[in-house]
C-alpha positions as CSV (number, residue, x, y, z in Angstrom):
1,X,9.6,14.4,-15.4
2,X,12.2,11.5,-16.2
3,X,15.6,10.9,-14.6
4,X,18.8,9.2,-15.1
5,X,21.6,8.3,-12.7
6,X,25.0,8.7,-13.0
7,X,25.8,5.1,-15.4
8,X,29.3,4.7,-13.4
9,X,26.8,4.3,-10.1
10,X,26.9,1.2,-8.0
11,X,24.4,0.4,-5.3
12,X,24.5,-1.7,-2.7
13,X,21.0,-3.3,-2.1
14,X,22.2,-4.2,1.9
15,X,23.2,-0.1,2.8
16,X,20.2,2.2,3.6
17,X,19.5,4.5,0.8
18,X,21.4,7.8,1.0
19,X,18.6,10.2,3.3
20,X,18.7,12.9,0.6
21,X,17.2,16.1,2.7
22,X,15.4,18.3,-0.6
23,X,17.0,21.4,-1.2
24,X,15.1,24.1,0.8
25,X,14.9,26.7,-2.3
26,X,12.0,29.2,-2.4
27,X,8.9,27.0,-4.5
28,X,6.9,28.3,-7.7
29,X,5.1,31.5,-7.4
30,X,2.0,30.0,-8.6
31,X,-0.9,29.7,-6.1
32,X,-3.0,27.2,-8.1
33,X,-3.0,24.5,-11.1
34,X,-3.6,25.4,-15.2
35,X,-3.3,23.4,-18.2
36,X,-0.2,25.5,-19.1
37,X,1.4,23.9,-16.2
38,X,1.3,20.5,-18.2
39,X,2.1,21.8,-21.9
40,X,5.8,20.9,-21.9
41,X,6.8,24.8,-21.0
42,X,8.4,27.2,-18.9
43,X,5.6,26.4,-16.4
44,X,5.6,22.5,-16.4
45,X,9.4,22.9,-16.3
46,X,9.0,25.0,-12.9
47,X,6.4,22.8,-11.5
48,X,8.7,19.9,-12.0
49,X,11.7,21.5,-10.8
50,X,10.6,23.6,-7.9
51,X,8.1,21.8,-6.8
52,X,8.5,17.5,-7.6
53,X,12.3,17.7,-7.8
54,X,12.6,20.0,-4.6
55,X,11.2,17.4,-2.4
56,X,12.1,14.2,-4.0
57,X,15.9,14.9,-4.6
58,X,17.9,12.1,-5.3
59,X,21.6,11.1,-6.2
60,X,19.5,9.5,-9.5
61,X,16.8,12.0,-10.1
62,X,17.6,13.9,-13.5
63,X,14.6,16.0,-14.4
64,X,16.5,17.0,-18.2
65,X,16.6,12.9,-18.9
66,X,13.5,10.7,-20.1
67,X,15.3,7.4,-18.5
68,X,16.8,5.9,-15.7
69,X,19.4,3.8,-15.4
70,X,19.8,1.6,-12.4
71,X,22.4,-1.0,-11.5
72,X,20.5,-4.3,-11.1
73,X,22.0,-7.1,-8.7
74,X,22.5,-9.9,-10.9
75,X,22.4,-12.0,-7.3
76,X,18.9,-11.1,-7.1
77,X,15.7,-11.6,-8.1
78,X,14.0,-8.1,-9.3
79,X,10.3,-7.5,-8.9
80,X,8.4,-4.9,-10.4
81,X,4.8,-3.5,-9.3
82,X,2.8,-0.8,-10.6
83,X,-0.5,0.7,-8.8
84,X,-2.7,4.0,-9.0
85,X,-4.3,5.8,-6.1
86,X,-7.5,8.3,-6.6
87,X,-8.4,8.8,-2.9
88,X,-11.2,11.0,-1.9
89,X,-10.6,13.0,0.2
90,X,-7.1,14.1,-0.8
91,X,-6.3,14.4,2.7
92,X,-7.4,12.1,5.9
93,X,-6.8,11.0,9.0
94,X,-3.7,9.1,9.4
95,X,-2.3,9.9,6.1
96,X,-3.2,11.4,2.2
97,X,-2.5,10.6,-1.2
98,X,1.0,10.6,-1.0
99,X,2.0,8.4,1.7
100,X,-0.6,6.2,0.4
101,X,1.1,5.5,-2.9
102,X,4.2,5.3,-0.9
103,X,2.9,2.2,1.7
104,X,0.7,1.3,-1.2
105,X,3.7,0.6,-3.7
106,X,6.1,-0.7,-1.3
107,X,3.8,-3.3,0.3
108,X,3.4,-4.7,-3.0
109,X,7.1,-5.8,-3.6
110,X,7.7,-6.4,0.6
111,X,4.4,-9.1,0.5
112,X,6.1,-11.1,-2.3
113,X,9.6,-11.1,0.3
114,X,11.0,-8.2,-1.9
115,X,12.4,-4.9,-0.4
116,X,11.6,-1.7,-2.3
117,X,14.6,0.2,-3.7
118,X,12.9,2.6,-6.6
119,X,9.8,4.3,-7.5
120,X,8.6,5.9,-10.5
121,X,6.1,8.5,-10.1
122,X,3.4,9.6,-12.8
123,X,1.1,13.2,-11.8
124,X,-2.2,13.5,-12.9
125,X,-3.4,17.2,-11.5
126,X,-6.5,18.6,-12.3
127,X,-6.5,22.5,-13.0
128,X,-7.8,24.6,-10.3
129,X,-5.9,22.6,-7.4
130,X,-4.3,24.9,-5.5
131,X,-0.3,24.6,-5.1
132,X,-0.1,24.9,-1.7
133,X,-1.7,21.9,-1.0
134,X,-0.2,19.7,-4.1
135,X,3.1,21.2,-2.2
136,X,2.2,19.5,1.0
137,X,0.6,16.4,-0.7
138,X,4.2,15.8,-2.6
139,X,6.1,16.4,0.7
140,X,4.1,14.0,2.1
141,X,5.2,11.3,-0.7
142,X,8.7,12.2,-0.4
143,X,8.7,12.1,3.5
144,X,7.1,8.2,3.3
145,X,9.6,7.4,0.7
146,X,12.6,8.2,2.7
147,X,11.0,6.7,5.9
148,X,10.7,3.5,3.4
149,X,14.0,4.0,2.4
150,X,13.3,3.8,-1.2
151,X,14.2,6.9,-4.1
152,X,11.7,8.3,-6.7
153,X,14.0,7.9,-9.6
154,X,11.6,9.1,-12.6
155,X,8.1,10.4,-13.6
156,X,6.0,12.2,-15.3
157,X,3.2,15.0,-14.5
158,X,0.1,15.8,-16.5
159,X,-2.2,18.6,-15.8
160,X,-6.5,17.9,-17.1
161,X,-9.0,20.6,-17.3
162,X,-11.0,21.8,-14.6
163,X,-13.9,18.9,-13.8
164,X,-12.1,15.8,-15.5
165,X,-10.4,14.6,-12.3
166,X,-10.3,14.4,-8.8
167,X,-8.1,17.4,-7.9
168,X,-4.9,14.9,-8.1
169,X,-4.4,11.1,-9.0
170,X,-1.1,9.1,-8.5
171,X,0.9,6.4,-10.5
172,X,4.0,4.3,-9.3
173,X,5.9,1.8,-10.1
174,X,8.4,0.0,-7.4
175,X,11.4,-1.7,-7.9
176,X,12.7,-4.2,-5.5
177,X,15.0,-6.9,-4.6
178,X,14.6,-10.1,-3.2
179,X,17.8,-12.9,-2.6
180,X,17.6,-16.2,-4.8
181,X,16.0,-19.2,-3.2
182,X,12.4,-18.0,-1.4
183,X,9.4,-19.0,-2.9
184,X,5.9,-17.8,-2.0
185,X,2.6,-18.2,-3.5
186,X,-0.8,-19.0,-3.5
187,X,-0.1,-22.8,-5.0
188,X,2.0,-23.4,-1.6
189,X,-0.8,-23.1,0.4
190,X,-2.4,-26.5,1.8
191,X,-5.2,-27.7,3.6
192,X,-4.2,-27.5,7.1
193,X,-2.7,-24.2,6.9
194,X,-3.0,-21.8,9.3
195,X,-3.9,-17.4,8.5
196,X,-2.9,-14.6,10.3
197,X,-3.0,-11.1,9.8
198,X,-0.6,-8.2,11.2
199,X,-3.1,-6.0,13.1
200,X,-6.7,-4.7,12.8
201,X,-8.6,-4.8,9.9
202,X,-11.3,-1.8,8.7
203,X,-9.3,1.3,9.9
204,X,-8.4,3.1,6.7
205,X,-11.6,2.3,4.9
206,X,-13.5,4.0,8.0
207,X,-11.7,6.4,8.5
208,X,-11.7,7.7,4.6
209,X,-15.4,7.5,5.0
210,X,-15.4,9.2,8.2
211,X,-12.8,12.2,6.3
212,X,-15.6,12.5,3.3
213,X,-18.6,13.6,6.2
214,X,-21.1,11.9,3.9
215,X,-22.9,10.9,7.0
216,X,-22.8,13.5,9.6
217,X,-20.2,10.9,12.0
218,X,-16.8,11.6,13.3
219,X,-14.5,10.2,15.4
220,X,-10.6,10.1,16.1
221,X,-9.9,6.8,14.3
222,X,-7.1,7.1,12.0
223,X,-5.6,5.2,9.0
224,X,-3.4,1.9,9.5
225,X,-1.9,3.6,6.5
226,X,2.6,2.3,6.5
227,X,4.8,-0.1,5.5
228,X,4.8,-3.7,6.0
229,X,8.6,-4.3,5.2
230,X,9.7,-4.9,8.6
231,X,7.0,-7.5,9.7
232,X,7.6,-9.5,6.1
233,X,11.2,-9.7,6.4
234,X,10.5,-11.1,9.6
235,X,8.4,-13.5,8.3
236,X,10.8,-14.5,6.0
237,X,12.5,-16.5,8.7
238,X,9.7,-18.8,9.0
239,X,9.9,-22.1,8.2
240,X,6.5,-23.0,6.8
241,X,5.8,-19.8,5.1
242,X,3.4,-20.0,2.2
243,X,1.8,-16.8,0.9
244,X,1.4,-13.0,2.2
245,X,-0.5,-10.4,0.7
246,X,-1.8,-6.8,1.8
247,X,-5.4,-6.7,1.9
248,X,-6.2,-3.2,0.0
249,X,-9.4,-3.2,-1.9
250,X,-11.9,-5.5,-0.7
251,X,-10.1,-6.5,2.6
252,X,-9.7,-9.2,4.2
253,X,-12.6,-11.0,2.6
254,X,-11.6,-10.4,-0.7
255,X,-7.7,-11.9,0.0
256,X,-9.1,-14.8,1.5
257,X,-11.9,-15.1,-1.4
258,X,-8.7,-15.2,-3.6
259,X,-7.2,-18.0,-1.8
260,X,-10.2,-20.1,-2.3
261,X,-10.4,-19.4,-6.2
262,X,-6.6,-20.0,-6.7
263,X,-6.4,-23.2,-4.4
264,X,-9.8,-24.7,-4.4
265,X,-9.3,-25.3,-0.8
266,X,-11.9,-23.5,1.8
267,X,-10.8,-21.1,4.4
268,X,-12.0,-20.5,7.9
269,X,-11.7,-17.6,9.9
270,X,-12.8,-17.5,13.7
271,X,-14.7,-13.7,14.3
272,X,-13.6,-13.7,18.3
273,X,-9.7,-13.7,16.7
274,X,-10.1,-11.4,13.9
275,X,-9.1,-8.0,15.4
276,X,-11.6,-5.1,14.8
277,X,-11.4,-1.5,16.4
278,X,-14.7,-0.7,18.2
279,X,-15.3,2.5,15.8
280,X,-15.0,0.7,13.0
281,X,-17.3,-2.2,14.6
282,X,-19.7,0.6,15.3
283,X,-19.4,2.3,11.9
284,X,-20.0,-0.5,10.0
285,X,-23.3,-1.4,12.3
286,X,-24.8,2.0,11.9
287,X,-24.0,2.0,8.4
288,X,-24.5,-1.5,7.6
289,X,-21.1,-2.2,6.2
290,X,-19.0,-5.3,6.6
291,X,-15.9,-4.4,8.4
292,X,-13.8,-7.8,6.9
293,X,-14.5,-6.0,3.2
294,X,-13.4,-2.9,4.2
295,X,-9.8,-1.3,3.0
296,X,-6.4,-1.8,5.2
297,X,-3.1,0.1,3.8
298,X,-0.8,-1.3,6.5
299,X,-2.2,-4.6,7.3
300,X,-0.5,-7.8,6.0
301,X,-2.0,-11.4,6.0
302,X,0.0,-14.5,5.5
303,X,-0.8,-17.8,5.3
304,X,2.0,-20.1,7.0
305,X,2.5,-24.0,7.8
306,X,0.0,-25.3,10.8
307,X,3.0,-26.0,12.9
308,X,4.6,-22.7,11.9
309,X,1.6,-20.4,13.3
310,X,3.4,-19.8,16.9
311,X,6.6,-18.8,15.5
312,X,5.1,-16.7,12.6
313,X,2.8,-15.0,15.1
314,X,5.7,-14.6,17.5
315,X,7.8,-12.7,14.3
316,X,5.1,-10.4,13.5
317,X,4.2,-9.2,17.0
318,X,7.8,-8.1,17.7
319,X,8.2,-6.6,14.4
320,X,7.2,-2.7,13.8
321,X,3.4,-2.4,13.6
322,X,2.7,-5.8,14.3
323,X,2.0,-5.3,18.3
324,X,-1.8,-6.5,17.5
325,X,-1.2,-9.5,15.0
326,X,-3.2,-12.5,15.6
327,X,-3.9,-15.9,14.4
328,X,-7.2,-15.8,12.7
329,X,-8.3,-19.4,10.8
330,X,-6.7,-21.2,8.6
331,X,-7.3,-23.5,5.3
332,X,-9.3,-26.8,5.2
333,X,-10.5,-29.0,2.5
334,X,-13.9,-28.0,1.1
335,X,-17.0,-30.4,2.3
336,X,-18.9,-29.0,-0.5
337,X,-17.3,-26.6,-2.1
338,X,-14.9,-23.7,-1.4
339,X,-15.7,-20.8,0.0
340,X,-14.7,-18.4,3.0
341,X,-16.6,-19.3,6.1
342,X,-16.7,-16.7,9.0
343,X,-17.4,-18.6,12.5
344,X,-19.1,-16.0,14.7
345,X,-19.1,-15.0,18.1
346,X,-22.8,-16.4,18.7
347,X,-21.9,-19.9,17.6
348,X,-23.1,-19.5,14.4
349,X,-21.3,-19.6,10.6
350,X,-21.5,-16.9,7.8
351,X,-20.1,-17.4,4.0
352,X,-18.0,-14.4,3.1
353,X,-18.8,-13.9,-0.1
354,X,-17.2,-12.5,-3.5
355,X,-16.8,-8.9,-3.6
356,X,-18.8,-7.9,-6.2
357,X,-20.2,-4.2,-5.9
358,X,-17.9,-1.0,-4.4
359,X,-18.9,-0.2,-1.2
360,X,-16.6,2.9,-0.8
361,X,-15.3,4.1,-4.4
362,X,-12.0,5.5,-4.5
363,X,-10.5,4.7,-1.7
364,X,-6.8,4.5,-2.3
């Protein structure tokens, strides 16, 4: 599946994408997945167009075209990202695959002050999934991306025999903009700094574990799976504002162990102000996992100046899914050498080390 818009198209990156509601015609026949469904046939051509290209309609969307051509503002800087998701279970609470490579894609570009305008989307379905529920996976996708406001504007799908995938793995790519002059990165931040994050850390890699029933434990928690546009843009306001990044894989430690390798500086986070749900506290106790390693897909940290930390936490509170920011730690000088240093409730101090071994593959 590629696409091309119309070339005489103009967009204007400060007006809401057109809401494009899918055309409502009856879907494929089909009840599940075979390889003749990615041969380049009559039946990848009806799973593309009756299926993908039903739900992800688009003023650009061209199924018959193998590229798409989008006007660029030349006032703007573009930013690219590209990301795969291979979540197991397919489904969860709080969200599934598709939304998930949604909030996963557009986080990327809104972290680095960017805001999404255009995805690419590649299919990797494994033969034997049953259409019905690839249907409701790609309506998910399509429903995030308009709530995002961005357009699926190309793609691809590929179908694998039966037991060499995972039932169905995503690809994107995201296109954003972001206006000339705002600079973010790790080699702003400085000693003195202060880190916050936008809510509670832990809740979608417990509640993917929870989904998979690997341990005989439920429970009504629910993925922090969304976007983080809203509460970046507001951050952009802030005078001080170093760095932001969405803490996926390896959470919160593994964001913070990043700071320390790119900056050489230490960071220190206070475990009273870190915010954890009690069912992911009590997960991770029965369990013996490490809540601050675990997965967020709607969680944002950022790391702003020491005198901006009021008005930065301030910003993010008011903003959409932000109600439970907090001010966390922040960045000091190393007395030895760097590391992330965890100050708990009993008075004591823990090192938060290095990620090194997957505690819950495929994840997102």
């Amino acid at each position: 599946m590629a696409a091309c818009g119309d070339p005489g198209v103009a967009v204007d990156y400060d007006a809401p994408l057109q809401d494009t509601e899918p055309d409502r015609k009856t879907p494929m026949q089909d009840t599940h997945i075979s390889l003749a469904h990615g041969n380049g046939g009559r039946y990848m051509r009806e799973l593309i167009d009756e299926l993908f290209a039903r739900h992800l309609a688009n003023p650009l969307l061209d199924t018959r075209v193998d590229a798409a051509r989008i006007e660029l503002d030349a006032d703007r800087d573009v930013f690219v990202t590209t990301d795969g998701f291979t979540v197991k279970p397919l489904e969860f609470p709080g969200g599934d695959i598709g939304s998930l490579a949604v909030h996963g894609t557009v986080n990327d570009l809104s972290v680095a002050g960017a805001v999404p305008r255009y995805l690419t989307l590649n299919a990797y379905i494994e033969e034997g999934l049953e259409v019905a529920l690839l249907d409701r996976l790609v309506a998910s996708l399509a429903r995030a991306a308009r709530e995002c406001g961005v357009a699926v504007v190309a793609g691809d799908t590929k179908v694998v025999a039966r037991g060499e995938g995972g039932g169905l793995y995503l690809a994107t790519t995201g296109i954003g903009v972001r206006r000339r002059g705002i600079e973010l990165g790790m080699d702003r931040v400085r000693a003195g700094d202060a880190v916050l994050v936008s809510g509670p850390v832990g809740d979608h890699g417990t509640a993917v574990m929870l989904a998979r029933e690997q341990f005989g434990l439920r429970g009504d928690l629910v993925s922090d799976s969304g976007p983080v546009l809203d509460i970046a843009q507001a951050l952009l306001g802030v005078e001080g504002l170093r760095f932001m990044r969405d803490p996926t894989r390896g959470g919160l430690a593994s964001v913070t162990n990043e700071l320390v390798h790119a900056t050489g500086l230490s960071v220190r986070l206070r475990e009273a102000d870190v915010p954890v749900r009690d069912p992911v506290r009590s997960v991770c106790e029965m369990l013996g996992y490490d809540p601050y390693y675990l997965a967020c897909e709607g969680r944002l940290v950022a790391v702003v100046a020491a005198a901006a930390a009021g008005d930065a936490l301030a910003r993010m509170s008011a903003a959409p899914g932000g109600a439970e920011a907090a001010l966390i730690g922040g960045v000091e000088a190393p007395q030895s050498h760097a590391r992330v240093v965890l100050e708990t409730t009993l008075g004591g101090e823990r090192v938060l080390e290095e990620l090194e071994d997957d505690p819950l593959p495929r994840i997102c």
